[in-house]
DSSP file (Angstrom, degrees, kcal/mol; ACC not computed):
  #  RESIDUE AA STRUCTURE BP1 BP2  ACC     N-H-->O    O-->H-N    N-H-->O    O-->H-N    TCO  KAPPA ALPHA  PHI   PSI    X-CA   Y-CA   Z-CA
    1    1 A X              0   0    0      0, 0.0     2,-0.2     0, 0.0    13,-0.1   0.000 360.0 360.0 360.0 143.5    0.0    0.0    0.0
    2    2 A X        +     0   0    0     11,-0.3    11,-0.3     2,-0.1     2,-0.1  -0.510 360.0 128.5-117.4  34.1    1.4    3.4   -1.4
    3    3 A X        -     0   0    0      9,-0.4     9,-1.8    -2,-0.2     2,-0.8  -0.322  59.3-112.5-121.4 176.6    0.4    6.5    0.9
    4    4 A X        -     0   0    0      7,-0.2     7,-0.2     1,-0.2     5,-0.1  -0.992  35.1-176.6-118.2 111.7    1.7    9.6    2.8
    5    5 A X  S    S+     0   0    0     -2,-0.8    -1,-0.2     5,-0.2     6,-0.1   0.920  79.3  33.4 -63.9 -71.3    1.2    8.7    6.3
    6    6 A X  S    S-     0   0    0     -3,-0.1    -1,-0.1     4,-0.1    64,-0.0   0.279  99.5-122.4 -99.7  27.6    2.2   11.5    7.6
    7    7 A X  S    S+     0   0    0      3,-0.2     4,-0.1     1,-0.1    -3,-0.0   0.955  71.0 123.9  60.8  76.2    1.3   14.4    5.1
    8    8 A X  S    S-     0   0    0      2,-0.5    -2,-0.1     0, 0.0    -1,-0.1  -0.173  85.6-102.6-147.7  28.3    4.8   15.6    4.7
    9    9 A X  S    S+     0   0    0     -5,-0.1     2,-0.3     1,-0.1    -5,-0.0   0.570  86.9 100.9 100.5 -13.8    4.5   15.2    1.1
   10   10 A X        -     0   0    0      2,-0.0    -2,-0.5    -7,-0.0    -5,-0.2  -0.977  65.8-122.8-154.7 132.3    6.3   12.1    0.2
   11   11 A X        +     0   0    0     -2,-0.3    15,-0.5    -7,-0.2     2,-0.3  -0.314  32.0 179.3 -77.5 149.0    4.7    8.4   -0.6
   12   12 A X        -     0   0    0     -9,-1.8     2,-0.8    13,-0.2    -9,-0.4  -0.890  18.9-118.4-144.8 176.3    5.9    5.9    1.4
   13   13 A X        -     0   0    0     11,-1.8    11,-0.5    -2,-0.3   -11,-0.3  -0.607   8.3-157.3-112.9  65.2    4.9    1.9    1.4
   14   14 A X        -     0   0    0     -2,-0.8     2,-0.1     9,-0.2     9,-0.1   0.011  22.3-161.4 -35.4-176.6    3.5   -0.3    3.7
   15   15 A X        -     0   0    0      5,-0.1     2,-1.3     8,-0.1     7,-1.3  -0.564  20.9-144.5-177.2 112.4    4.4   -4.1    2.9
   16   16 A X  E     +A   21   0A   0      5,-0.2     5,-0.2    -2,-0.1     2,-0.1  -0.442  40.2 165.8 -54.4  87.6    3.0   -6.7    3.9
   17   17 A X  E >   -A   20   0A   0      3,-4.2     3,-1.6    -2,-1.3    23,-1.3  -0.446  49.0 -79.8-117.9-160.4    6.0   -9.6    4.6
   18   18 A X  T 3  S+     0   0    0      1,-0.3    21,-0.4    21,-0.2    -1,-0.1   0.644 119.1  22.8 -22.6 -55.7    6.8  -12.6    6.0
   19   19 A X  T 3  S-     0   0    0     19,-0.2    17,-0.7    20,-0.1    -1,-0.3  -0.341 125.5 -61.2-121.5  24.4    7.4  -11.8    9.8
   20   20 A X  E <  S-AB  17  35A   0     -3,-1.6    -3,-4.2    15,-0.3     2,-0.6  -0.794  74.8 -21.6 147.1-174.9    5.5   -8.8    9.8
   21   21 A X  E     -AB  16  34A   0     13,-1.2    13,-1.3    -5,-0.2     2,-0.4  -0.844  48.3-163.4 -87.1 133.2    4.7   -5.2    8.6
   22   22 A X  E     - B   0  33A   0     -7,-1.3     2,-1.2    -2,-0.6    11,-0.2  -0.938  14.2-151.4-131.9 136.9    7.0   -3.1    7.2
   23   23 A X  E     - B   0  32A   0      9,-2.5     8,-2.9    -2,-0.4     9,-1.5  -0.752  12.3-179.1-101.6 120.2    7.5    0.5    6.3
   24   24 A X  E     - B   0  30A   0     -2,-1.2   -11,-1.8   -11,-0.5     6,-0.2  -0.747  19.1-138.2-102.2 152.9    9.7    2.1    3.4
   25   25 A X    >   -     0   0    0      4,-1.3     3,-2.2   -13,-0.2   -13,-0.2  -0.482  44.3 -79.9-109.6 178.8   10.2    5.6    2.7
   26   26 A X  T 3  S+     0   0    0    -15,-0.5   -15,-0.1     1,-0.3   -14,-0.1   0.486 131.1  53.3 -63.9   3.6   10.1    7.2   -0.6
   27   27 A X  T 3  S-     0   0    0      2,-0.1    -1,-0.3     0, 0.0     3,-0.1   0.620 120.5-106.4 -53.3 -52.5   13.7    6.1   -1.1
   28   28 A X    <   +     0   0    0     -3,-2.2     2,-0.4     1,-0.3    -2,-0.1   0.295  69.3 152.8 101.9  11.5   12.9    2.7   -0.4
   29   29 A X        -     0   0    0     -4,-0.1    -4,-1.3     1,-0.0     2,-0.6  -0.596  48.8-123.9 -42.7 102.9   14.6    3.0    2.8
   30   30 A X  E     -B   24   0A   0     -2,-0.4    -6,-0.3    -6,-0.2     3,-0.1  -0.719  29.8-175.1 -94.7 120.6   12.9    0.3    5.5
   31   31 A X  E     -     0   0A   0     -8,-2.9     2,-0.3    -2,-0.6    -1,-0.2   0.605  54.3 -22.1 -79.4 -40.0   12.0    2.6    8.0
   32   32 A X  E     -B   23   0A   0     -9,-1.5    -9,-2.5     2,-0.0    -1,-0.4  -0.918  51.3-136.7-175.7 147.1   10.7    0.1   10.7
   33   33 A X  E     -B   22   0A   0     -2,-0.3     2,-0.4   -11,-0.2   -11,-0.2  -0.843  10.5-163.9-116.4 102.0    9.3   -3.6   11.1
   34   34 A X  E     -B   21   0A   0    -13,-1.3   -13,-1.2    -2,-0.3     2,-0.5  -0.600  28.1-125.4 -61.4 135.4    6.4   -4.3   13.3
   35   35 A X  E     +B   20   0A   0     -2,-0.4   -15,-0.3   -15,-0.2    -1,-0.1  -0.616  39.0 164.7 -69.8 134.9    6.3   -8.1   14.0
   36   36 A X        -     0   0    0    -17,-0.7    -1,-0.1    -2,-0.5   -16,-0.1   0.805  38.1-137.9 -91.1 -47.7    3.5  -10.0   13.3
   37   37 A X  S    S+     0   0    0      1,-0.2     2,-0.2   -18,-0.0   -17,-0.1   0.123  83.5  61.4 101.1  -3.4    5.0  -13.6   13.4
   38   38 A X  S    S-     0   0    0     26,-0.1    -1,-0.2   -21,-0.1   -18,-0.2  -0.977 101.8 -84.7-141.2 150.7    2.9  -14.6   10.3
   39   39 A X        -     0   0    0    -21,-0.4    22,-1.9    -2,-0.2     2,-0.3  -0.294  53.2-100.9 -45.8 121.1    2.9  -13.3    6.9
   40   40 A X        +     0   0    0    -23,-1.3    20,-0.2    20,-0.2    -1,-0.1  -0.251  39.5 168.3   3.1  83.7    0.6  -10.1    6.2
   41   41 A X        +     0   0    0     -2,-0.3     2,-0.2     1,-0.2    19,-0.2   0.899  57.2  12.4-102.4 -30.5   -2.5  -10.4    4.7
   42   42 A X  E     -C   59   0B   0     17,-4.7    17,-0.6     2,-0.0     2,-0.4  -0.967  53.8-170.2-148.4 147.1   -4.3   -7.2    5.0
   43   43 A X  E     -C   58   0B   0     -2,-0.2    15,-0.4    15,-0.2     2,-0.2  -0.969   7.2-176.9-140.2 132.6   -3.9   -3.9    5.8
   44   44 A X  E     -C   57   0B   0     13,-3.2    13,-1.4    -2,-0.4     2,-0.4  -0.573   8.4-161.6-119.3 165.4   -5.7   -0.5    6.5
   45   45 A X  E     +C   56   0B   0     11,-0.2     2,-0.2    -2,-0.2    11,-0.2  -0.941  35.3 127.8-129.7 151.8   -4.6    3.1    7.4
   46   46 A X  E    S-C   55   0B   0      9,-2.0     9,-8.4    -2,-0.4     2,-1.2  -0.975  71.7 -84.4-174.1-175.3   -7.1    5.6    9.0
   47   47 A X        +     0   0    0      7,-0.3     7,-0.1    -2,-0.2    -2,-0.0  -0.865  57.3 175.1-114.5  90.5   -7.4    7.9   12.0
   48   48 A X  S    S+     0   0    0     -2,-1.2    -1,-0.2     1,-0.1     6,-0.1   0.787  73.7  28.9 -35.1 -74.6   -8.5    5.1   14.4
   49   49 A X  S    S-     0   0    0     -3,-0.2    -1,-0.1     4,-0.1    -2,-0.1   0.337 110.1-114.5 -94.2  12.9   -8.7    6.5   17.8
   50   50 A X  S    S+     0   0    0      3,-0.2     4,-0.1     1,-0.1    -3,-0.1   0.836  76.2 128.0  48.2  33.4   -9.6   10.4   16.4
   51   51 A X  S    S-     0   0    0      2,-0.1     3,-0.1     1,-0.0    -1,-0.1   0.383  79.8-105.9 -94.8  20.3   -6.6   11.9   17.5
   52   52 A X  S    S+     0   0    0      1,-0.3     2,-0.2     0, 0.0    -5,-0.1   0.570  90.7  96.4  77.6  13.0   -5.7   13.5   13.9
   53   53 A X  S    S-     0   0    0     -7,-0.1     2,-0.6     0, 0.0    -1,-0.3  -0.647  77.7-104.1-115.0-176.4   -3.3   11.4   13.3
   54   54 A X        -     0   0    0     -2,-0.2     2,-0.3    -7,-0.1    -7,-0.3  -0.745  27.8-173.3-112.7 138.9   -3.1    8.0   11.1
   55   55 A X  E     -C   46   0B   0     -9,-8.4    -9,-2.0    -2,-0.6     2,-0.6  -0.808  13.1-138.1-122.8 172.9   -3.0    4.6   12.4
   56   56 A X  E     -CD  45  68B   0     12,-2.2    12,-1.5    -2,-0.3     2,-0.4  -0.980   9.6-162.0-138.2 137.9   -2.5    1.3   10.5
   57   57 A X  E     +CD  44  67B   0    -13,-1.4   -13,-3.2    -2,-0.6     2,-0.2  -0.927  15.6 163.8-115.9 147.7   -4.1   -1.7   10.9
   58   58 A X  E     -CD  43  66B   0      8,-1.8     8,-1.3    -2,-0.4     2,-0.3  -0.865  14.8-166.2-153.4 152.2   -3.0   -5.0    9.8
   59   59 A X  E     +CD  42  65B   0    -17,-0.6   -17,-4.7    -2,-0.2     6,-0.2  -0.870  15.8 175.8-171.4 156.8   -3.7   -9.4   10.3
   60   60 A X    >   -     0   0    0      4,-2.4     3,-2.1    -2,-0.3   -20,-0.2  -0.767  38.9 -50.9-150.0 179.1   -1.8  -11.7    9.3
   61   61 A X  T 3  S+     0   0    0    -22,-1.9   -21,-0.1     1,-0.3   -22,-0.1   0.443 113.4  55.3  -9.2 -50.4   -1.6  -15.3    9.4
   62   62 A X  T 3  S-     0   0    0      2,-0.2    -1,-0.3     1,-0.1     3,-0.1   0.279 116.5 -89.2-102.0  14.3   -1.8  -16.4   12.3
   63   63 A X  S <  S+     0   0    0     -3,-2.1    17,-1.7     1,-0.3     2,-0.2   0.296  83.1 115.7 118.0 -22.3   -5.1  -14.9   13.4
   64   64 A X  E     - E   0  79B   0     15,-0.2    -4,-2.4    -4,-0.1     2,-0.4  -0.694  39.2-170.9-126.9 150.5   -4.2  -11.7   14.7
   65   65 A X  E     -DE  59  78B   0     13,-1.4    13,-1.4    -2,-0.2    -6,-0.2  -0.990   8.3-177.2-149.6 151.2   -4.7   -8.6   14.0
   66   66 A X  E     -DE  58  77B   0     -8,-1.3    -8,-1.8    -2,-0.4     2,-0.3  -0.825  21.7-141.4-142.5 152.5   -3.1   -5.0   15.5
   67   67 A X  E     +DE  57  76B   0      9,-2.4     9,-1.8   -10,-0.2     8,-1.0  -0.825  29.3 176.9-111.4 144.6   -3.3   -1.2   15.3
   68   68 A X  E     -D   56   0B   0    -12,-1.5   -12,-2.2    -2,-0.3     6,-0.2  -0.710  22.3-125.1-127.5 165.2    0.1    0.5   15.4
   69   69 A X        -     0   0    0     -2,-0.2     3,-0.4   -14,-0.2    -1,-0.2   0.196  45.6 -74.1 -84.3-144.9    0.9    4.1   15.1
   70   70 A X  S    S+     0   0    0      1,-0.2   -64,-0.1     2,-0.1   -15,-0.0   0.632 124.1  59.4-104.7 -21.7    3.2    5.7   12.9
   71   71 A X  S    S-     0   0    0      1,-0.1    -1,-0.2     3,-0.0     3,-0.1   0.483 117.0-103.5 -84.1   5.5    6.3    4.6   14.6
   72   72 A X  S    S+     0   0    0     -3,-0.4    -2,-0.1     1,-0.1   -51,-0.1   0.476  78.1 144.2  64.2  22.5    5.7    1.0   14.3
   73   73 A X        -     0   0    0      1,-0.1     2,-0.4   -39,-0.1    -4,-0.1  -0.140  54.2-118.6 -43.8 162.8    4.6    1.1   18.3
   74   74 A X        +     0   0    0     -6,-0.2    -6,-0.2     1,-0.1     3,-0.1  -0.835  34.8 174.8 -64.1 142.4    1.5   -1.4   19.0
   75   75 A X        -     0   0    0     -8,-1.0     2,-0.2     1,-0.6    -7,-0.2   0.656  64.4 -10.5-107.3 -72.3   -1.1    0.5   20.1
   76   76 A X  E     -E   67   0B   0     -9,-1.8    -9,-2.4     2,-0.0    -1,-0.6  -0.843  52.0-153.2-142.6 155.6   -3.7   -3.0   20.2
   77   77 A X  E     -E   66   0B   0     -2,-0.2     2,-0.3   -11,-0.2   -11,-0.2  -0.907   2.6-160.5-147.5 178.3   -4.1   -6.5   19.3
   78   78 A X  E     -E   65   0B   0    -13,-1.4   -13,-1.4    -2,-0.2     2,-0.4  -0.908  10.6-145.0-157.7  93.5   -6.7   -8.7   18.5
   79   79 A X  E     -E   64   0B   0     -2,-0.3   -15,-0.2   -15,-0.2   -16,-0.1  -0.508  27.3-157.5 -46.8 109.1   -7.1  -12.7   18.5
   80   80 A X        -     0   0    0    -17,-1.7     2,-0.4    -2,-0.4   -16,-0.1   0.330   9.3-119.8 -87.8-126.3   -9.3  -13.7   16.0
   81   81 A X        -     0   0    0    -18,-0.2    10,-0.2     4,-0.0    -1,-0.0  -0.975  41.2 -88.7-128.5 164.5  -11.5  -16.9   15.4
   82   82 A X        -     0   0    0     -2,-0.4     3,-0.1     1,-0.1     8,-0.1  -0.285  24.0-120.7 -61.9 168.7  -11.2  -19.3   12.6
   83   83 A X  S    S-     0   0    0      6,-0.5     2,-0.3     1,-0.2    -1,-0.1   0.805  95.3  -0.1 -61.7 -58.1  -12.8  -18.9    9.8
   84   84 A X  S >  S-     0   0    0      5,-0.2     3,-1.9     7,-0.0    -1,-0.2  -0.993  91.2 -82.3-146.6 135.0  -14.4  -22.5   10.3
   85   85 A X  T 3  S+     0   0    0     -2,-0.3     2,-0.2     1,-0.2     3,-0.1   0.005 117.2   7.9 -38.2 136.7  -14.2  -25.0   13.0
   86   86 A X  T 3  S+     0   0    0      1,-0.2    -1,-0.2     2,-0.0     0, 0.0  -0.039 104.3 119.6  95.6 -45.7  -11.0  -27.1   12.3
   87   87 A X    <   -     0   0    0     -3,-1.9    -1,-0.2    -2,-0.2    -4,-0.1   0.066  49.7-161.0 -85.1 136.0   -9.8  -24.9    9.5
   88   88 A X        +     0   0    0     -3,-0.1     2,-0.1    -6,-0.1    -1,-0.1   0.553  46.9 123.5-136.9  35.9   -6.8  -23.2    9.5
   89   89 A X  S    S-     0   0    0      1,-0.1    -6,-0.5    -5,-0.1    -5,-0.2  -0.304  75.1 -97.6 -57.4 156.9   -7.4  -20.7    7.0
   90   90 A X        -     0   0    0     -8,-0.1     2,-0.2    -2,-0.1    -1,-0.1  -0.531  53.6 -96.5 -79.6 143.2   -6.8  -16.8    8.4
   91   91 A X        -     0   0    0    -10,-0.2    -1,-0.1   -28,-0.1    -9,-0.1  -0.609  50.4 -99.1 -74.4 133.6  -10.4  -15.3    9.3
   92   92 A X     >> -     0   0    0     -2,-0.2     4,-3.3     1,-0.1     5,-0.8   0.025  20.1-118.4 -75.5 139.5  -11.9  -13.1    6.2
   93   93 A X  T  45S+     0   0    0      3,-0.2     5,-0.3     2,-0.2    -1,-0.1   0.552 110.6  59.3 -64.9   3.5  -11.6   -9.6    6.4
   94   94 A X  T  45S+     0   0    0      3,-0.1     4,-0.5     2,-0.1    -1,-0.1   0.925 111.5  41.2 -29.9 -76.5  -16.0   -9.6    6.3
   95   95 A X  T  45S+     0   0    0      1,-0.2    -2,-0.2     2,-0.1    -3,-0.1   0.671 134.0  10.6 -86.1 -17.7  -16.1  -11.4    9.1
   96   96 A X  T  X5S+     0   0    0     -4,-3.3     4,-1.8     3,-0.1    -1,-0.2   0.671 107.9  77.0-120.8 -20.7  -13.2   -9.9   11.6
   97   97 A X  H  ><S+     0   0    0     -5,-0.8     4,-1.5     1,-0.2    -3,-0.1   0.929  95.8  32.6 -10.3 -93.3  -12.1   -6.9   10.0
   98   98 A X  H  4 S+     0   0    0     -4,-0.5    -1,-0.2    -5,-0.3     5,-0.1   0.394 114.9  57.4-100.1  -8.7  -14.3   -4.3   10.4
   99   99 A X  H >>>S+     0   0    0      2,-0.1     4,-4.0     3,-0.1     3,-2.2   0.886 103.5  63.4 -63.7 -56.2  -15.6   -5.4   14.3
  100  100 A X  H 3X5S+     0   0    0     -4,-1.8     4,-3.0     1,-0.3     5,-0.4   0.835 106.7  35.8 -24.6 -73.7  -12.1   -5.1   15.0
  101  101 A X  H 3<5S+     0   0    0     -4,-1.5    -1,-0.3     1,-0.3    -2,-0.1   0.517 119.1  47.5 -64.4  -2.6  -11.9   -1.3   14.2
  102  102 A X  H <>5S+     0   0    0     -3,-2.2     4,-0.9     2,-0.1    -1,-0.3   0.575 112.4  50.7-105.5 -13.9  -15.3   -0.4   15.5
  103  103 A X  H  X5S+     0   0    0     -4,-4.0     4,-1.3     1,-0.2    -2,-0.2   0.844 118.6  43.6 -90.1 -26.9  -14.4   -2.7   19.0
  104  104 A X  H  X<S+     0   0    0     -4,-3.0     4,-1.9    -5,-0.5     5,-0.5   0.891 105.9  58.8 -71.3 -27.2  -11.0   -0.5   19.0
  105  105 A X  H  > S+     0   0    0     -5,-0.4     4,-1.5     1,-0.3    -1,-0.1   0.987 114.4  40.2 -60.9 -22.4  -12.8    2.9   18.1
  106  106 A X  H  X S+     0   0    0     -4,-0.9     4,-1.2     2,-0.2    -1,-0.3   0.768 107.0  53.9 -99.5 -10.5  -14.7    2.5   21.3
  107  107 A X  H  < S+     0   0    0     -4,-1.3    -2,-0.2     2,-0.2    -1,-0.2   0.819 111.5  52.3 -80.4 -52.4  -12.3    1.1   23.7
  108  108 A X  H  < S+     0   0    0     -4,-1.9    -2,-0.2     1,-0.2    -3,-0.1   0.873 112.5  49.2 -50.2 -33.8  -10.2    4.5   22.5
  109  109 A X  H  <        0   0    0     -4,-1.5    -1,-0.2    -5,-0.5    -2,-0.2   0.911 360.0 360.0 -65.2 -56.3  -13.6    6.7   23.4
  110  110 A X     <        0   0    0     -4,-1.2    -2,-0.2    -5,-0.1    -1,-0.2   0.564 360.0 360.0 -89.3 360.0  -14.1    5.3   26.6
């Protein structure tokens, strides 16, 4: 994913890898790697908690899925469930996604 995080002008790159998230700058400079422990599968940016900045959300492999901030901090994480009993596909972004970010936006409120 291809965006200016931090409005300064300049693209930089999320990337989804192996062992985590990673950020490159318009250089192509790897700026920081959050670990995940399982490959990357999907990933959002928004302004999460409303504090006027941008946060990124991410799951991977192994079930779990985290908001970090800009620095590649954790902010939160999030176990998800399988997909289907038994199964050990990663759970679809339908069905754990988008709870995720509404179960963070209100733990950040309260």
């Amino acid at each position: 994913m291809v965006c200016d995080l931090d409005s300064d002008g300049r693209a930089g790159c999320l990337a989804g890898e192996s062992d985590g998230l990673a950020l490159y700058d318009a250089s192509g400079k790897r700026r920081w790697l959050a670990p995940a422990g399982a490959r990357v599968r999907a990933i959002d940016v928004g302004d999460v908690n409303g504090d006027g900045r941008m946060e990124i959300a991410f799951r991977s492999d192994n079930r779990k899925a985290r908001v970090i901030d800009l620095d590649g901090q954790l902010m939160w994480d999030y176990a998800c469930k399988e997909s289907a009993p038994g199964r050990h596909a990663p759970p679809t972004v339908d069905d754990e996604w988008l709870p995720l970010l509404e179960l963070y936006r209100r733990s950040a409120i309260t």
